[in-house]
Each structure stands twice: as C-alpha cells, then as structure tokens.
C-alpha positions as CSV (number, residue, x, y, z in Angstrom):
1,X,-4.9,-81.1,-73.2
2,X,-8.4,-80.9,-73.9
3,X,-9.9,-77.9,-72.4
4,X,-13.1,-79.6,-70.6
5,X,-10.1,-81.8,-68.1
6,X,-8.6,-78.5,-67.3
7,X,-11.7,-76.7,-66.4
8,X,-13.1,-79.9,-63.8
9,X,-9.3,-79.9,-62.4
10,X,-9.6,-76.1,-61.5
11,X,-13.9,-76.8,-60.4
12,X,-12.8,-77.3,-57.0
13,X,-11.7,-74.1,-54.6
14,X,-9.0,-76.0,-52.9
15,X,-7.3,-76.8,-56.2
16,X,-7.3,-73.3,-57.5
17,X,-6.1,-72.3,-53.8
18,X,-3.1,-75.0,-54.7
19,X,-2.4,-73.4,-57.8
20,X,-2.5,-69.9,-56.6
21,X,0.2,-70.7,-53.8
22,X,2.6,-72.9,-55.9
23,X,2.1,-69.9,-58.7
24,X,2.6,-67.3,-55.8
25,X,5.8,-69.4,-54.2
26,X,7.0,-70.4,-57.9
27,X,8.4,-73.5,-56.4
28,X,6.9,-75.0,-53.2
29,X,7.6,-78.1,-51.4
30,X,4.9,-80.2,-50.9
31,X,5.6,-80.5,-46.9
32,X,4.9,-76.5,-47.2
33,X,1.6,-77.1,-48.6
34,X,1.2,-79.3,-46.0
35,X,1.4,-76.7,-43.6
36,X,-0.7,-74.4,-45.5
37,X,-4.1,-76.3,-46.2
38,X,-6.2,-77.3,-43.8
39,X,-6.7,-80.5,-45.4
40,X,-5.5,-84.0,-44.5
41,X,-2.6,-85.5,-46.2
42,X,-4.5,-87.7,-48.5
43,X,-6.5,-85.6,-49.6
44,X,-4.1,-82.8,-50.6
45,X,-2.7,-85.3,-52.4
46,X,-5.4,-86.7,-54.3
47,X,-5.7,-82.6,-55.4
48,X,-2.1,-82.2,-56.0
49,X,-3.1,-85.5,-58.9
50,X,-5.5,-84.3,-60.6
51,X,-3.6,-81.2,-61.4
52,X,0.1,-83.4,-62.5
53,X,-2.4,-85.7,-64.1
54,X,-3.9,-82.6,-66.5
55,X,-0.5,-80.9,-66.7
56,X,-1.3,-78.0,-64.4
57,X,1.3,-78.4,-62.1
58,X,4.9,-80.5,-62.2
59,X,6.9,-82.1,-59.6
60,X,10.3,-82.6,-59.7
61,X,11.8,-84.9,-56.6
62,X,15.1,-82.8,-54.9
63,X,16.4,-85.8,-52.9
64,X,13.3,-86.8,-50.5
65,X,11.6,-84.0,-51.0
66,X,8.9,-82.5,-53.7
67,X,9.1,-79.8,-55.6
68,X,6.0,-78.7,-57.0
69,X,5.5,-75.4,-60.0
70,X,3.5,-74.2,-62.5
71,X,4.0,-75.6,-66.0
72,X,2.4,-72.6,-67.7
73,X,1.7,-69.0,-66.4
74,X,-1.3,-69.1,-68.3
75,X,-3.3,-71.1,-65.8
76,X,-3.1,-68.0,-64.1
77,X,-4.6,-65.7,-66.3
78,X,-7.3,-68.1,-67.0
79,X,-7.7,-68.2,-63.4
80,X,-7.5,-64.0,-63.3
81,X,-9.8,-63.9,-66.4
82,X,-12.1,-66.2,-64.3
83,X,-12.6,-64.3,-61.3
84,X,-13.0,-61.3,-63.0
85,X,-16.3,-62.9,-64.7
C-alpha cells in the first residue's frame, strides 16, 4: 500500500478513533461501533471504507453480523509514534 493512502485514511479523528477501538476490542462488531460513535450510520460506514479499502482494517461476516479487526499491529504504532510527535 502506498504510504500517502494510509496517511489520508488515518487524517480524519474519527477514523483513528475507529481504529483505536477495533485495535482496543481486537474484534468488534460493527453494531458495537454503532453504539460507540456519535455518528450516523452512513457515515460510520463511509469511515469504516476507507480504512477496508487501504487495508487498515478487515471484516469478516459471522452470519448477519460484522466482524471488524486490525490487519496489522503496526497501524498502531504508527498511530503511537504519531501522537507522540
């Protein structure tokens, strides 16, 4: 992935909030983010995207649900590393 789609998926605060929960939870239903975010539907889900769509995060289905994780820990240390500047 080139590095410059991973940075302007992780430029918004509600995706890095998205990240930090799913990374937190390790594996998180999507209704549960639902419930978390003060956001509507829609628009979590546009968020939720553009992070699948850069590789971010993956979702496997469990029946009718969503499961949503990590697919690297290192988004969090670059997310860490980030903060700390």
């Amino acid at each position: 992935m080139e590095a410059y789609k991973v940075f302007k998926a992780l430029g918004c605060k509600w995706r890095v909030e998205i990240v930090k929960k799913i990374a937190k939870n390790k594996n998180i239903c999507l209704c549960e983010l639902q419930k978390e975010f003060p956001l509507d539907v829609s628009t979590l889900s546009r968020h939720i995207s553009m992070l699948k769509k850069v590789g971010i995060i993956v979702e496997e289905r469990q029946g009718t649900s969503k499961i949503l994780s990590i697919s690297s820990r290192k988004v969090m240390e670059l997310i860490k590393q980030a903060e700390k500047f």
